[in-house]
N, C-alpha and C positions, 0 to 999 in steps of 0.2 A: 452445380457442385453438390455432392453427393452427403457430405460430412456434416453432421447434427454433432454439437460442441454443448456442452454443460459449462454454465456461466454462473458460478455462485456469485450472493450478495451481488444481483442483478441491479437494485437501484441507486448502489452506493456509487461513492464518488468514481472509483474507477470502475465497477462492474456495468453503468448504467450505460458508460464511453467504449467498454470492450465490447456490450452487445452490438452497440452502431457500428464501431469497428467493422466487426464479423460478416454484420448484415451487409454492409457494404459491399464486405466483398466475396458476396452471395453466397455463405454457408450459414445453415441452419443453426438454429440459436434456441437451446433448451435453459430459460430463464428460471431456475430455482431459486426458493425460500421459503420462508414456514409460511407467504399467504399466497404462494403464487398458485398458479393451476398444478402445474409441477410441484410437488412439494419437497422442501428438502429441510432440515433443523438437525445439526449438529447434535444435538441432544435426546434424537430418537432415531435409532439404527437402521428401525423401521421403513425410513423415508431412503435412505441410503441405495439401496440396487434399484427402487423403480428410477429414481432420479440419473444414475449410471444406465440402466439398460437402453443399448444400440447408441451410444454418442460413442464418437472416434476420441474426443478428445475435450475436456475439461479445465476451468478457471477456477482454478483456487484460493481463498482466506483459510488461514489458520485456525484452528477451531480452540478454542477457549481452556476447553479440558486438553491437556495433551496425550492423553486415554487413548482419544478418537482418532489419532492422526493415523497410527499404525493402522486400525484392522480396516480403516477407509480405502489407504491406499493399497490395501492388500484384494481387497474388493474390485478396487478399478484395474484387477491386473490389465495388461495389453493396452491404456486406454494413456493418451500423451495427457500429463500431467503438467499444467502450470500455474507455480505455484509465486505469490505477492509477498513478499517480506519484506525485511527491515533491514536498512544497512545498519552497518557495526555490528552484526548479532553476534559471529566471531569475539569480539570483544563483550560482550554483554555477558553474564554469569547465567546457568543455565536456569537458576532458579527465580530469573525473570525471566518474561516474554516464551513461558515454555512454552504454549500452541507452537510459535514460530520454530522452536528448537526443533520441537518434535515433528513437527511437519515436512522439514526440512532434511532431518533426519530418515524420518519414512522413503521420503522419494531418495535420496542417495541409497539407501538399500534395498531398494524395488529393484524390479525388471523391467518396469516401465520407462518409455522415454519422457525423459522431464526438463523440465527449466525453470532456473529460481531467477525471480525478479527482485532483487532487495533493491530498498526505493528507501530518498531522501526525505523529507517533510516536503508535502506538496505544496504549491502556487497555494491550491484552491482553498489548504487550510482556512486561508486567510477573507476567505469569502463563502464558503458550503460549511458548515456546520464549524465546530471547535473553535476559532476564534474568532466568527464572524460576528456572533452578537457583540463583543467588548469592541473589536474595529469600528464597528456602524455606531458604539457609542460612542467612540473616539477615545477609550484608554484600555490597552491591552494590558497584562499583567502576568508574565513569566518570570520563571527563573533561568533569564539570558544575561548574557555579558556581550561585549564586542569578538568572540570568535563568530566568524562567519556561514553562513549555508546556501549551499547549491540546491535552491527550493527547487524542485522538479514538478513541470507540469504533470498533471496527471491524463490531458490528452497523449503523448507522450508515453506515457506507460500505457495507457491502452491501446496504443498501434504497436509498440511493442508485443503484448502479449499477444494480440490479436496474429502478429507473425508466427511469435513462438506455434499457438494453437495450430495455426495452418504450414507450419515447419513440416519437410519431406524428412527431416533428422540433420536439418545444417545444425539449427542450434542446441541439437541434444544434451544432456551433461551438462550443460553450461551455467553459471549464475552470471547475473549479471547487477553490476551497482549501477543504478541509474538516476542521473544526476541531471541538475542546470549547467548550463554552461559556464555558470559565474559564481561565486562564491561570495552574498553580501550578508550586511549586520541584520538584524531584525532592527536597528534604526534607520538602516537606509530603505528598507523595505515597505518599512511604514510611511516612510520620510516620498515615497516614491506612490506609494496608494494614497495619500490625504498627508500633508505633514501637519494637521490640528492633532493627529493622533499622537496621544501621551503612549510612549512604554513606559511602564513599570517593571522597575529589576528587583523581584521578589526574591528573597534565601532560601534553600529548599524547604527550610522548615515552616517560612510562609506559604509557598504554594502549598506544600503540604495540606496544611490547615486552610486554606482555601477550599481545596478539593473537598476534602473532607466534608466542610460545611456546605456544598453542595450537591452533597450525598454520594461523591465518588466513591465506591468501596476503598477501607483501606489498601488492601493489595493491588488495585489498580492505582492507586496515587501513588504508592510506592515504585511500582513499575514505571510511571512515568517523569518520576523524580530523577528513578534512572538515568530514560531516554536524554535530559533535559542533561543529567551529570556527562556524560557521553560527551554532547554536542558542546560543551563546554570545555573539554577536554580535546577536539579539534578532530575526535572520531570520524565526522561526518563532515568536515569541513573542505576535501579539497574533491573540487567538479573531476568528472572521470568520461571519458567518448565514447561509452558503452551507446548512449542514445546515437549518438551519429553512425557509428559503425553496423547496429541493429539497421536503423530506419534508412540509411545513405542521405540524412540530412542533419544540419546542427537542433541539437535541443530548445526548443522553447526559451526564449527568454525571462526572464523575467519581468524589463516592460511590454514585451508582447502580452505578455501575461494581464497585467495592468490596465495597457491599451482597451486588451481587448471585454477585460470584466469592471474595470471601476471608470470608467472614460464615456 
């Protein structure tokens, strides 16, 4: 296979499963980031065309400034764009979560062929970085209730995108909300990886102030106060067949999920 593929945020949770993906299935995989051989950094323009030059097609995270989004994708003309976002962003006010707005917004007014992946809160949350250190202590501490989430594995999204990327144009234009199959509490979730683990139902204005004290900028606790108001509000609460109908198989479970990382 001929096709060299641009995989930003190469080591994170999903870019690190999209490059295996790819690899797999024997296309070339140009790994950027500010330390890779490749380099790539949001925040110097500079890195931008070598990191683009000769890949067919490109993995995208939303970049931080929403500045960047346009003259990036204006750069990759002719190059398939796929792009990681958020469900609910539709419902989210534009002056949260702009990267995502604007990124999203870019590729819909491109030339390029694109595809949006708006994704659920992952499996892995609960185990790779964000809430794994409070799990492994045994008491979690959000601002949740009993509405429900369809945690979506993140292997999952990266067979997804890894399709999108190698798409002849089946799934051109398309977003897609991709989900678990099941819809549970964050007590049942816990209750399902260790039930010693305490949640804690914090009010926004504690998490808040939690963030805060540990050095989250304000405007990102703000943003994620959001996210949290959102999922509370039943945004992101009911599972969708996006995963099956993409992959021809059902989504990841969530004790799969479990089985296979806390067991």
């Amino acid at each position: 296979m001929s096709q060299e593929i641009l995989v930003l945020g190469p080591t994170g949770k999903t870019g690190r499963r999209v490059v295996r993906a790819l690899e797999a299935a024997g296309a070339k995989v140009r790994a950027a980031s500010r330390s890779s051989a490749f380099r790539f950094d949001w925040s110097d323009e500079s890195t931008w065309q070598p990191a683009l030059d000769g890949v067919t097609a490109a993995y995208l995270l939303a970049p931080l400034d929403p500045a960047s989004a346009a003259p990036f994708v204006e750069l990759a003309k002719g190059i398939r764009l796929v792009l990681l976002s958020g469900r609910g962003l539709d419902q989210t006010p534009p002056s949260f979560f702009q990267g995502m707005h604007a990124a999203e917004a870019a590729l819909r007014e491109s030339d390029n062929p694109w595809t949006i992946l708006r994704a659920n809160n992952f499996n892995q949350n609960f185990s790779e970085e964000i809430w794994e250190s409070e799990v492994r202590a045994g008491r979690l501490a959000l601002p949740v209730d009993d509405t429900p989430e369809p945690f979506v594995d993140v292997q999952d999204i990266a067979e997804a995108a890894a399709l999108a990327l190698l798409s002849n144009g089946e799934v051109d234009g398309q977003t897609y909300n991709l989900t678990g199959p099941e819809a549970i509490t964050f007590t049942e979730a816990l209750a399902k990886i260790n039930p010693a683990v305490e949640l804690v139902r914090l009010t926004p204005s504690e998490y808040q102030d939690s963030l805060l004290s540990q050095g989250v900028p304000a405007e990102e606790a703000t943003e994620l106060n959001a996210l949290f108001e959102g999922m509370r509000q039943g945004l992101l609460a009911t599972p969708t067949d996006d995963i099956s109908r993409l992959l021809g198989r059902s989504a990841t479970s969530f004790d799969t999920y479990v089985a296979s990382t806390w067991r």
